[in-house]
C-alpha positions as CSV (number, residue, x, y, z in Angstrom):
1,X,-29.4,-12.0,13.2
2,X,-27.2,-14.8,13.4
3,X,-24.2,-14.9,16.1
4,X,-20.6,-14.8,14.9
5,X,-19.0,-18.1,16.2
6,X,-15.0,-19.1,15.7
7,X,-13.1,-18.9,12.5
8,X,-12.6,-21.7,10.8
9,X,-9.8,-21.9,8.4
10,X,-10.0,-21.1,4.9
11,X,-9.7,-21.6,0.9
12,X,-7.1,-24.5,0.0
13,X,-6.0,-25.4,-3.1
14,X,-3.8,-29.2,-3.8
15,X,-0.1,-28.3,-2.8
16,X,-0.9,-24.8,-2.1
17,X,-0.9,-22.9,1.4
18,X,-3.9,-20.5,0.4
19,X,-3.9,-16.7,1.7
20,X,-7.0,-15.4,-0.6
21,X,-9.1,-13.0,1.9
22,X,-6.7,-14.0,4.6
23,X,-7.4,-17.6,4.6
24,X,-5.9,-20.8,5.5
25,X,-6.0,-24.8,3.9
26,X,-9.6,-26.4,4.2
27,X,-9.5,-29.0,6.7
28,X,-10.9,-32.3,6.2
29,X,-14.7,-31.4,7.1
30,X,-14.8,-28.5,5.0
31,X,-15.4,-27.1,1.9
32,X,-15.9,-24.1,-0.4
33,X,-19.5,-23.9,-2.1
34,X,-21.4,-20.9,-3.8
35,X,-25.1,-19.5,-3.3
36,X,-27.3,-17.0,-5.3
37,X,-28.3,-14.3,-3.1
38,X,-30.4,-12.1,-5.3
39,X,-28.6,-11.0,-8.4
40,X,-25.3,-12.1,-6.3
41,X,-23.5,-15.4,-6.6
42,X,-21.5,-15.7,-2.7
43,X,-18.8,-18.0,-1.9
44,X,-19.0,-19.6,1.3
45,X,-17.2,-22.2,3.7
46,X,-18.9,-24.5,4.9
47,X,-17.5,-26.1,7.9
48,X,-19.6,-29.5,9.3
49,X,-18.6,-30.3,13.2
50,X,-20.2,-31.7,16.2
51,X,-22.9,-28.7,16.8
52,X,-26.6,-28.6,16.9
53,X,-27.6,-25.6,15.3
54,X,-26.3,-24.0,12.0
55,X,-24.2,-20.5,12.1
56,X,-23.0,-17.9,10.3
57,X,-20.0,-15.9,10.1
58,X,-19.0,-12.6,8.2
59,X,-15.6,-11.0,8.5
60,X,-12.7,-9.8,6.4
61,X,-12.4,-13.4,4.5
62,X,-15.9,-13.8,3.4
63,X,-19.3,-15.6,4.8
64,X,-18.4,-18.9,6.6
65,X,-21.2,-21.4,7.7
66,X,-20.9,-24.2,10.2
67,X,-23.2,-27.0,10.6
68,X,-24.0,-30.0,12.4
69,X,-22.8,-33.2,10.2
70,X,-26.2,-34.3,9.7
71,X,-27.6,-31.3,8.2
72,X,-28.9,-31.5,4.5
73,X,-27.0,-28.7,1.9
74,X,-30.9,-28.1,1.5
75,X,-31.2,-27.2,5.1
76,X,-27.9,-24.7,5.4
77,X,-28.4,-23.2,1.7
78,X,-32.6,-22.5,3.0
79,X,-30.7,-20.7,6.3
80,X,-28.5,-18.4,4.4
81,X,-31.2,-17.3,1.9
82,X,-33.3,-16.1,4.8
83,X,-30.8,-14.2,6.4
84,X,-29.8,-12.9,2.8
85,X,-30.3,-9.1,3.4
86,X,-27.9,-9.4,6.6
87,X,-25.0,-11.7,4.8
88,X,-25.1,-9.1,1.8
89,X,-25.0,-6.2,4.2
90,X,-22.1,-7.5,6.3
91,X,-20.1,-8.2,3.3
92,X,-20.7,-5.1,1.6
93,X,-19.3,-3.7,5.2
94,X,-16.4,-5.4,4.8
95,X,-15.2,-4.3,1.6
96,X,-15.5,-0.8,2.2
97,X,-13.7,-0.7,4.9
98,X,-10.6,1.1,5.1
99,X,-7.5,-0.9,4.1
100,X,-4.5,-0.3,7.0
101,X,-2.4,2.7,5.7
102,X,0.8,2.0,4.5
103,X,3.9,1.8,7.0
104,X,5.8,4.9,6.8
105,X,9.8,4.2,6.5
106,X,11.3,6.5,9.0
107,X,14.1,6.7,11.0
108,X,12.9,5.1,14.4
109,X,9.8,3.3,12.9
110,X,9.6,-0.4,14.3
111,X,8.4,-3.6,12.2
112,X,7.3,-7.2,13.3
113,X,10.4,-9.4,12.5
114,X,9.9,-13.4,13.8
115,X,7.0,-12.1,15.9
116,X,8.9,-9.6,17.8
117,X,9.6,-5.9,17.4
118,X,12.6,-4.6,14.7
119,X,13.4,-1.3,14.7
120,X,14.4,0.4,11.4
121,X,17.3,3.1,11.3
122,X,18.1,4.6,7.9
123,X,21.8,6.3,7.7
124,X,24.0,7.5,4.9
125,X,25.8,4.5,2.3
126,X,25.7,2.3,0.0
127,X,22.6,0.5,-0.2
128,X,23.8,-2.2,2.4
129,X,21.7,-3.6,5.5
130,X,23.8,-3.7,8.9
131,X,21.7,-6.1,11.4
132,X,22.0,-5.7,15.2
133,X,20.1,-7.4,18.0
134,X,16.6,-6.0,16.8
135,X,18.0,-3.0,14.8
136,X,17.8,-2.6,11.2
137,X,20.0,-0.3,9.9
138,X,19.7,1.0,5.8
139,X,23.0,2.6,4.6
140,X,21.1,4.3,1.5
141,X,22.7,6.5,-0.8
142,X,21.8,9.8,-1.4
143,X,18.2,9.6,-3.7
144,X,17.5,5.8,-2.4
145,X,13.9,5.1,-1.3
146,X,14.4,2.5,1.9
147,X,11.5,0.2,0.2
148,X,13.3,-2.1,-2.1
149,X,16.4,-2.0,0.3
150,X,14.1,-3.1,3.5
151,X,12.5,-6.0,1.2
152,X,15.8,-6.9,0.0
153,X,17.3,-7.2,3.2
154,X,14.3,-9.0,4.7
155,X,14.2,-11.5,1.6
156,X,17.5,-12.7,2.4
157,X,17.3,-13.1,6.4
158,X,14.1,-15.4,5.1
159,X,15.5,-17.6,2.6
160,X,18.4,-18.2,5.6
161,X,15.7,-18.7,8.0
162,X,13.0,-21.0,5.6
163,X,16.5,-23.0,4.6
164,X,17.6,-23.8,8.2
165,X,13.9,-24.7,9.1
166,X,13.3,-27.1,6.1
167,X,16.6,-28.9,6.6
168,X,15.4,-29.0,10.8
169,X,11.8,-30.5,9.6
170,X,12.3,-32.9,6.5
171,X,13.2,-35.8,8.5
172,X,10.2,-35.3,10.6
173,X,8.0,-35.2,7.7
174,X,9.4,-38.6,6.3
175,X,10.7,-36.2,3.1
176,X,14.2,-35.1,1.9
177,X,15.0,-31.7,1.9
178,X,13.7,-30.3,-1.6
179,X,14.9,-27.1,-3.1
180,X,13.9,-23.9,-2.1
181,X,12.4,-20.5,-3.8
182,X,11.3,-17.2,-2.2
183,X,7.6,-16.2,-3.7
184,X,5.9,-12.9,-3.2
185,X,2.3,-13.6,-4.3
186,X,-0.2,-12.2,-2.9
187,X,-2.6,-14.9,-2.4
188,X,-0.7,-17.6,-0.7
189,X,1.7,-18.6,2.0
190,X,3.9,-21.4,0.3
191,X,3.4,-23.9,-2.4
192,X,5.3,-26.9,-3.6
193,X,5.8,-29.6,-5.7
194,X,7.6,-32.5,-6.6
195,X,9.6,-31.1,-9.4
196,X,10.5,-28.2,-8.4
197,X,10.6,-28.3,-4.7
198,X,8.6,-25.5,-2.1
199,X,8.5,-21.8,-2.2
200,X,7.7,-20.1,0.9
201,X,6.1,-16.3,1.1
202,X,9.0,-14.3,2.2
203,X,6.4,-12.0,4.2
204,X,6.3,-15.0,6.6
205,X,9.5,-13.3,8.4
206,X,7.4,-11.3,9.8
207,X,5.7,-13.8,12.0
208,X,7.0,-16.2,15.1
209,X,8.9,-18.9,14.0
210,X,7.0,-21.5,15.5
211,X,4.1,-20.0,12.7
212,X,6.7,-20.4,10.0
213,X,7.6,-23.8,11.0
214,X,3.8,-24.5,10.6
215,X,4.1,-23.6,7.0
216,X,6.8,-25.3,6.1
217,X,5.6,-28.4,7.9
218,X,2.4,-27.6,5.7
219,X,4.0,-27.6,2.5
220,X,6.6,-30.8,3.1
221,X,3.5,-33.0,3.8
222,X,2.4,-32.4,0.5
223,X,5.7,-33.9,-1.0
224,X,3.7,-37.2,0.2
225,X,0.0,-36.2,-0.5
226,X,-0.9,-33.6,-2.1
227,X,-4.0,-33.0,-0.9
228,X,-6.0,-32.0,2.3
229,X,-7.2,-35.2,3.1
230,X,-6.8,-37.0,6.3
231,X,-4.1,-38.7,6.2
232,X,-2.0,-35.6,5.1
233,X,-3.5,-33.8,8.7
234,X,-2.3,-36.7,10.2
235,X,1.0,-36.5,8.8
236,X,1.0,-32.5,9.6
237,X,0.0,-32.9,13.3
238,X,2.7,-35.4,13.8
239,X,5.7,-33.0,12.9
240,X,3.4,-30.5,14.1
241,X,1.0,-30.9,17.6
242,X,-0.1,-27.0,17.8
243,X,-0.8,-27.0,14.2
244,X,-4.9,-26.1,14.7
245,X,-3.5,-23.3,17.1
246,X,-0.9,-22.1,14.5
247,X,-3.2,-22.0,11.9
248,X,-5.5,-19.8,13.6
249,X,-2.1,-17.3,14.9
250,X,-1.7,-17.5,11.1
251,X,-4.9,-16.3,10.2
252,X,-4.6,-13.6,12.9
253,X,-1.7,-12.4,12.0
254,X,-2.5,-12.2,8.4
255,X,-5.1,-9.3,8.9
256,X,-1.7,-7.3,9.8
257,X,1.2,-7.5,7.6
258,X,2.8,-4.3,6.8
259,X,3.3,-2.8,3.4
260,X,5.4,0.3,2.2
């Protein structure tokens, strides 16, 4: 059976911050392919690095393949077909398994905000958010479910927050501050282009900011190459050291967003 060995990052797409299965922008040596396996077609990542032997991978995101640079398509595809019965087992695992339950909005109940701990209070009012240090506080009135008022409030602290950091990192990014927009899809992180300017996930509140400045970072280099080519990895590590380690914070984080 083959060994699980680290996660490389995920699906891109030109301009877009990808979140499909949890994923993340392809880096330079990596791409996305698909293989029959039985009456099956299976997307796959194939990641090519500085290793000897070829490896696969099966978690929440899909089957991911690394392999020596060298190594003929040929060679990897021939692996994965032998090993067929365990790649179809393991991702049939995956997709049964039980999605995290929904977070329950009680009085008391606590929240990742920028990476650290918020703690909800619901009270008696108008439908108006009261902030403290790491308090929440809802003022609801009488028949108001906390949901749209917890996303409201949280969409607003984000577009302050993704504002400040975009004016902080444009310079660094050799780009001038475009124009912003919240997005809530579900199956990326930020997009942008250069009409319209960026739109960042406003779920990304919940994580650290220094994962948030990662995004952004990500999504100003493509105002000056939209792709994910080397010179635009270049560009991103420059504004942007830790950005291998961020990415893989992201991806970690990703498996645990709340929902209501």
């Amino acid at each position: 059976m083959p060994a699980n060995k680290r996660l490389p990052p995920e699906t891109p797409a030109s301009g877009q911050l990808a979140l499909p299965l949890g994923g993340l922008p392809l880096a330079a040596d990596e791409e996305v392919r698909h293989i029959a396996l039985g009456d099956r077609i299976v997307p796959y990542l194939l990641r090519r690095a500085s290793r000897r032997t070829i490896g696969l991978a099966i978690d929440h995101r899909g089957l991911r393949v690394g392999a020596p640079r060298r190594t003929s398509l040929a060679e990897v595809e021939a692996l994965i077909v032998r090993h067929a019965a365990w790649v179809v087992d393991k991702l049939d695992e995956w997709r049964t398994r039980r999605r995290p339950e929904p977070l329950s909005l009680a009085d008391g109940v606590r929240l990742p905000y920028l990476g650290r701990d918020l703690t909800l209070h619901l009270a008696t009012g108008s439908n108006r958010a009261v902030w403290g240090e790491a308090t929440l506080t809802l003022c609801l009135r009488a028949g108001s479910a906390p949901g749209p008022q917890l996303e409201k409030a949280l969409r607003e602290r984000a577009r302050e927050l993704f504002a400040l950091r975009l004016h902080a990192l444009a310079s660094a990014v050799g780009v001038d501050v475009p124009a912003l927009a919240l997005s809530s899809a579900r199956t990326r992180w930020g997009s942008c282009s250069t009409r319209s300017g960026i739109r960042l996930n406003w779920r990304l509140i919940h994580f650290p900011e220094t994962v948030i400045d990662y995004v952004v970072v990500h999504e100003l280099a493509h105002l000056r190459h939209m792709n994910h080519g080397p010179r635009f990895w270049s560009l991103v590590e420059s504004a942007c050291p830790d950005y291998r380690a961020l990415r893989v914070e992201l991806q970690r984080l990703a498996a645990h967003i709340p929902h209501w």
